[in-house]
N, C-alpha and C positions, 0 to 999 in steps of 0.2 A: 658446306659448313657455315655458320652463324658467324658474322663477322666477332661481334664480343659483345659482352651485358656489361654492366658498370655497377659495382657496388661500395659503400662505405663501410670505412672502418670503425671503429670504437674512438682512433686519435682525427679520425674526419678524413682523411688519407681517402681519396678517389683513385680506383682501380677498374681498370678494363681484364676482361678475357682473351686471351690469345689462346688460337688454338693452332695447334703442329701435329705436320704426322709424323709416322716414328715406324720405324720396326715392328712396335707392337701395338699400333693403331693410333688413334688420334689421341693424344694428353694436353694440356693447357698448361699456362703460366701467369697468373695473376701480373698482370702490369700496370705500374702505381702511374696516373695523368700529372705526370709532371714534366717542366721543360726540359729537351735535352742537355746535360753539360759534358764538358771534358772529364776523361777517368781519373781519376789520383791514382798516382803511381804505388800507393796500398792496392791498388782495384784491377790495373793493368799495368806490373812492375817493370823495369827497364833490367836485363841480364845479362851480364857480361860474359856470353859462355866461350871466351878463347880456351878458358881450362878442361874443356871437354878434350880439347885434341892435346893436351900438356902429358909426357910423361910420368908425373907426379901423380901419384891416387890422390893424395889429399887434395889438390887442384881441382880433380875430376869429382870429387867426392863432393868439393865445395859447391859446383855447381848443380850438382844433382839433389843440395838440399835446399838449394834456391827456385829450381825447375816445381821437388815436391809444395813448397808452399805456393806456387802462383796453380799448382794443377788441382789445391784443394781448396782454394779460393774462388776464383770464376774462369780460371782454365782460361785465359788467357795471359798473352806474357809481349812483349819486345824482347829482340833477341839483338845482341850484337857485338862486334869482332867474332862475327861467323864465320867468318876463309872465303868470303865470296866475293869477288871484286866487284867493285861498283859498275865495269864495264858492262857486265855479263846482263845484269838486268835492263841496265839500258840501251843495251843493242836490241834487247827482244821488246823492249817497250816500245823503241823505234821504230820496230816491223811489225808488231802490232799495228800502231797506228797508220803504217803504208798501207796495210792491210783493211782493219775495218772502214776508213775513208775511200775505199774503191768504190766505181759504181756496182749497185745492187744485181747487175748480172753477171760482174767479172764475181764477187763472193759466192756468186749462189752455186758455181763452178766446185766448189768446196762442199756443199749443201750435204749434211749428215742423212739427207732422204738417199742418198747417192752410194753412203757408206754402207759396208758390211756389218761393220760393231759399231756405227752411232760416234767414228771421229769424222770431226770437221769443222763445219760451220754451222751456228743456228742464226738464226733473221731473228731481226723484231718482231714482238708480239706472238714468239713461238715458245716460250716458259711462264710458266706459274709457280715460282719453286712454292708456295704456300697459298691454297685456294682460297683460303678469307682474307685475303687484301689483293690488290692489285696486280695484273698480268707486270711479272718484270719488264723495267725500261731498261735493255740488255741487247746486246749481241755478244756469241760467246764463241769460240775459237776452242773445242775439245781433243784431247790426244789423250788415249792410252799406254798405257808399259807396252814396250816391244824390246824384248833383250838384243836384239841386233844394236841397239843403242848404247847398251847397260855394259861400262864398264868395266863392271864387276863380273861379267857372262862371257867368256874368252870364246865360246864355241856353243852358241846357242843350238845347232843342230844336236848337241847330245844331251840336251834337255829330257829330262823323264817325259812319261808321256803323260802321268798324274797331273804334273805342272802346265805342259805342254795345251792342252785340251784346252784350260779357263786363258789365253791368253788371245787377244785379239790383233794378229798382227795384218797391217794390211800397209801399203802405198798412197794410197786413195786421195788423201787429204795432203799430203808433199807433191804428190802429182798436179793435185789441183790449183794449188796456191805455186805453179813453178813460174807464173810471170815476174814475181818476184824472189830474187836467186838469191837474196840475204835473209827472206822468211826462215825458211827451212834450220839453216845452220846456228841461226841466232837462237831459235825456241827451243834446238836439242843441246845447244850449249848452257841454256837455263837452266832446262829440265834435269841435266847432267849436275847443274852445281848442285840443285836442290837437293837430286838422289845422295851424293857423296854429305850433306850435309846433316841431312834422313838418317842417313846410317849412323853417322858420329850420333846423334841425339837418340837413339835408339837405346843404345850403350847408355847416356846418361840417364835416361827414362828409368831403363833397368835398377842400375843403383838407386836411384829413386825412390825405389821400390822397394828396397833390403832385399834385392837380387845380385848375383853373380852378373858384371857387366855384357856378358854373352849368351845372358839366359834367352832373348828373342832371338837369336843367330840365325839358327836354322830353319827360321819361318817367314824371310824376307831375302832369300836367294835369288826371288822374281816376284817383286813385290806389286802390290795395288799400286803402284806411282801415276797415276795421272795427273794432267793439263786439266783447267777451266779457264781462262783466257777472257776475261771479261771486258766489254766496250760498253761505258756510261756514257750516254747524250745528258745531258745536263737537263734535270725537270724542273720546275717552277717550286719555289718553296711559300705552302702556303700562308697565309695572313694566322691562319690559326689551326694550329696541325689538329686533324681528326682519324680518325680510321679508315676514312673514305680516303686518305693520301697517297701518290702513287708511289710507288719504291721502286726502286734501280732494280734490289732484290728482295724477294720477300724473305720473312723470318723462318728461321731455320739452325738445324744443327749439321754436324760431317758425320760424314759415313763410318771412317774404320779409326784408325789411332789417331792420327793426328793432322793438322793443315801447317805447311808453309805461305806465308802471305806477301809478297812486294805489291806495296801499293803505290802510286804516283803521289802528288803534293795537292789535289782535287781534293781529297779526305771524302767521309761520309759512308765509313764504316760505322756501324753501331752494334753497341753489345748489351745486351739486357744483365744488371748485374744480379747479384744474391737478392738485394733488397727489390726487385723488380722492376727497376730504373733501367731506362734507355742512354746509356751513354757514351759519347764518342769514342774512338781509336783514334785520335789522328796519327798524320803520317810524323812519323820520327826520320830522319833522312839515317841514312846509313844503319836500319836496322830494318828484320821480318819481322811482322808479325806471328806467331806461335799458339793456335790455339788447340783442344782436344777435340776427341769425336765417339760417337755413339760406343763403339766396339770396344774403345779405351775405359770407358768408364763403366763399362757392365763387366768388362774382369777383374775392374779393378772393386770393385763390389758397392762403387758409388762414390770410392773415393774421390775419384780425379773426374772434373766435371767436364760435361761435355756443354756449353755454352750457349744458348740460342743468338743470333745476331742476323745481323740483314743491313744492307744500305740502301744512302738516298743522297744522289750525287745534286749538292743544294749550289754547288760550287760557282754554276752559271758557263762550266765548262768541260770537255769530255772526260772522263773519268777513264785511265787503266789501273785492273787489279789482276795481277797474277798467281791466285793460289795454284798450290799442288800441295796434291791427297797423299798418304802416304800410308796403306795398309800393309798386314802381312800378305802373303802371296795365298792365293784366292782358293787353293788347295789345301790350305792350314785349316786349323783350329783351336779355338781356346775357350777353356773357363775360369770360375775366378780365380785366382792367383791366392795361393793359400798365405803369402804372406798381406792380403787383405784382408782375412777376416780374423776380426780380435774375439779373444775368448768371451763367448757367451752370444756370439753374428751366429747367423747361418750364412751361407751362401746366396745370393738371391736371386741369379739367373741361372741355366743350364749352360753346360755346351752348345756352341752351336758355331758353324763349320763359317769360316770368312763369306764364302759367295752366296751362300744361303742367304747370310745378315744384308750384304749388302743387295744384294736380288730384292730381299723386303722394304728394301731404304728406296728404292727404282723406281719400285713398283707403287709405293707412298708418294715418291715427290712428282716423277716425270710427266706428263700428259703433253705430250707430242702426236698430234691427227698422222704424221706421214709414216710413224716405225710402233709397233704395236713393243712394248715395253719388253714383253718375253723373248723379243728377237735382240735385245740385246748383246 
């Protein structure tokens, strides 16, 4: 694809082309050459949702009409008094970094070429999450949902077989990283807070909605929950940023409902807003980041936006970021939610089944030489 053209506006405003793939092929997003700044918290609000877990509907209520204006604005949000203690991410941020600082043949011991489903480890210079800019400045540490972890899964063995099928459970990647014995337990202790965290905001997404809090219930019994585990080396920040610039990550959207995000105090997350400006996230200490994703926003009928964003660790120093994905379970399916369309909309997407969507999102971004995408 064409990196981007550059055209004027009417008020003089210079804009670049970006282009993304998607689910349903490659789309663009006008982006205005202007210098990066910080978001105003109109742009990327700060949310106090301890009221999600309050006995109180009105609490609950309250928050989910705070949740609806940041998800029709630019789908992004800060989140905090979440229930998650400060330890939890910094014990995995710690074995993180024991982790990607090993040498490059203790990691490769992890190597996702090794895996059955594609968890593990990726090396540098092995993603492009977006082919008209730069191969990511990244190493990534990937994990899937395994309900032997999950728990909310008391007896994974009696798992339907429906569910059963799309699930990737394997050892492979705990086995490999077993030189380090505080890895393992730190990243499922993460993963663990996030999921219980998932599920409360699920509930308030719902209401959100002018739904019954338990309307998604039964569609994330064994959810899409993965790991992306990001290591930023620090790149050079140019004299004059261009297109040719290289990015930690390229630009891009999420796959199914929604991202949890801890990031460290590096920053150099960026969110493309409504007006097509490149603007910071930085980090806020004691809160996630909160953004939507592709799936969320075609049931919701375009409501709730799903965000392009990317980083460029400028910091001069290693970068951790920890999202987790948090879909319905890969066996679902949804279309748009009839309380998104107002009288006189249609509908504008079809049904279409979780793993399909997200199959098409894979097979758009991934281009990895050692695992052909369909074996996924």
């Amino acid at each position: 694809m064409a990196a981007s053209t550059s055209t004027i506006t009417e008020d003089s405003t210079e804009y670049t082309k970006l282009h993304l793939s998607s689910g349903n092929g490659i789309v663009t997003r006008d982006v205005q050459r202007t210098p990066i700044r910080n978001a105003l918290p109109s742009e990327i609000p700060l949310i106090d949702v301890s009221g999600i877990f309050s006995e109180s509907f009105e609490d609950r209520k309250a928050v989910a009409a705070q949740i609806h204006d940041a998800a029709t604005n630019n789908g992004f949000m800060y989140i905090r008094n979440h229930g998650i203690d400060s330890s939890i991410p910094d014990a995995a941020y710690s074995a993180l970094l024991d982790f990607f600082r090993q040498p490059a043949d203790i990691k490769d011991r992890a190597n996702v070429k090794y895996s059955k489903y594609f968890n593990g480890y990726k090396p540098p210079q092995s993603q492009r999450i977006n082919a008209s800019e730069s191969v990511d400045v990244r190493e990534t540490f990937s994990w899937t949902y395994d309900p032997k972890y999950d728990p909310d899964v008391p007896d994974p063995s009696t798992m339907p077989p429906e569910i059963k099928k799309y699930l990737r459970q394997e050892e492979f990647h705990w086995d490999a990283t077993s030189n380090l014995p505080h890895f393992k337990p730190s990243i499922i202790a993460y993963w663990r807070s996030c999921l219980h965290l998932a599920r409360a905001l699920v509930h308030s997404f719902a209401l959100s909605l002018s739904l019954p809090e338990d309307f998604f219930d039964k569609k994330f019994s064994h959810p899409d929950a993965a790991l992306a585990l990001n290591y930023y080396p620090p790149i050079p920040k140019p004299a004059t940023p261009s297109l040719e610039d290289e990015v930690s990550i390229g630009s891009h959207t999420d796959f199914q409902l929604f991202t949890i995000l801890w990031q460290d105090d590096a920053g150099g997350l960026q969110v493309l807003n409504r007006a097509g400006q490149w603007i910071h996230a930085p980090p806020t200490k004691g809160t996630f980041v909160v953004n939507f994703a592709d799936y969320m926003q075609r049931i919701t009928n375009d409501r709730y936006v799903s965000t392009v964003h990317r980083a460029q660790n400028y910091s001069g120093k290693e970068r951790i970021s920890m999202p987790f994905f948090f879909g319905f379970n890969l066996n679902e399916s949804c279309g748009v939610l009839e309380s998104c369309v107002g009288e006189g909309e249609e509908k504008k997407y079809d049904e279409i089944a979780c793993e399909e969507w997200v199959q098409r999102r894979v097979k758009a971004m991934h281009r990895m030489e050692e695992k052909k995408v369909g074996e996924l």
